[in-house]
N, C-alpha and C positions, 0 to 999 in steps of 0.2 A: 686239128683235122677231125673230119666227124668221123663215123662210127663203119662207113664204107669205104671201102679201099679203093683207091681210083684208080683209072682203065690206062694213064697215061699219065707225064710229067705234068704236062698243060694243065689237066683238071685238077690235078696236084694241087699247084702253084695256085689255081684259083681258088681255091677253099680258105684263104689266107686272107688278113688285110692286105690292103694296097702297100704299105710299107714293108712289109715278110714280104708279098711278092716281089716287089721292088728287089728285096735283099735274096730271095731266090732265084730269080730272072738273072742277075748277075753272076753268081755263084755259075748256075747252071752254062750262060754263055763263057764264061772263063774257062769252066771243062773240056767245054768244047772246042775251045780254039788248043786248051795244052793236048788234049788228046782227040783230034779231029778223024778217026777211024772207028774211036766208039761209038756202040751204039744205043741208043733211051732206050729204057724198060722200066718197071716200077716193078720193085722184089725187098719183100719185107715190109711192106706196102710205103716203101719208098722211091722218091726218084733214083735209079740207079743207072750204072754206064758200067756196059761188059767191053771186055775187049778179053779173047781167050781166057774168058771165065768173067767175074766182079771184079770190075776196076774200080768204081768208088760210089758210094751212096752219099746220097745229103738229105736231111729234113729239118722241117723246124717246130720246136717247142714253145711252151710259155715262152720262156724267158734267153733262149738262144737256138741259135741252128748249128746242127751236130754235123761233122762229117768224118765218114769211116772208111777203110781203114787210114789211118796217120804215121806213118815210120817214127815212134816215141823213142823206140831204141837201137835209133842210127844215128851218130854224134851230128853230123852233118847238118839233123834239123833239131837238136835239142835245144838250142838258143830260141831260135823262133817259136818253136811249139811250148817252151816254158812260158812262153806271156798269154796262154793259155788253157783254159781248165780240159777234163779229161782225162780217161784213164788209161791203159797200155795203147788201145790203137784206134781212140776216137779225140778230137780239135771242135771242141764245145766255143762259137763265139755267142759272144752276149750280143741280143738285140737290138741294144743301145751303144755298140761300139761298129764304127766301119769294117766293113768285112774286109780282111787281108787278103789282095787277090790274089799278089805275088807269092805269098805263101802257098796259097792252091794250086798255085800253076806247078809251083817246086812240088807238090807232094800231089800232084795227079802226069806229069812227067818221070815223077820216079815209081807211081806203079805202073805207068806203061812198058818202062824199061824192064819190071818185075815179071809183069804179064807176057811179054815176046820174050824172055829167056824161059818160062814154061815149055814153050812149044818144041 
């Protein structure tokens, strides 16, 4: 990403090759269909979705796209979140592997259920 923070997801995603976008465009609509009450912002100069506060940011680096926060340590998703890298409460996927969607969907469902028991 360069050196400006962008205004919105769109110009985000655009600062990327075609294939990151690709793998972000995806990511991003999977969000949105497991938590379709959220709402876009870019915070940390990432794409983010609040929902009664930060429900989940995504971005992507070199060599993978990162998404935060991850439930590492709820048994529930330790199987899945073990095949990959990350530490307490981020799911590093590598560039070169398909993006797990179904996994996203389990862990941007379960910070929604996190975010409406806040309230």
């Amino acid at each position: 990403m360069k050196d400006t923070v962008a205004e919105n997801i769109d110009q985000y995603i655009s600062t990327f090759p075609k294939d990151v976008q690709n793998k972000l465009k995806e990511i991003r609509a999977t969000i949105k269909k497991a938590a379709p009450k959220a709402e876009e912002t870019i915070k940390y100069a990432m794409p983010t979705f609040t929902l009664n506060g930060n429900l989940i940011h995504f971005a992507a680096y070199k060599n993978h796209i990162g998404i935060y926060p991850v439930p590492r340590g709820d048994e529930r998703f330790k199987k899945e979140l073990s095949a990959y890298d990350g530490n307490k409460s981020t799911l590093k996927i590598p560039l070169d592997q398909p993006i797990p969607l179904t996994l996203i969907t389990k862990v941007v469902k379960y910070q929604v259920k996190k975010q409406l028991e806040k309230k």
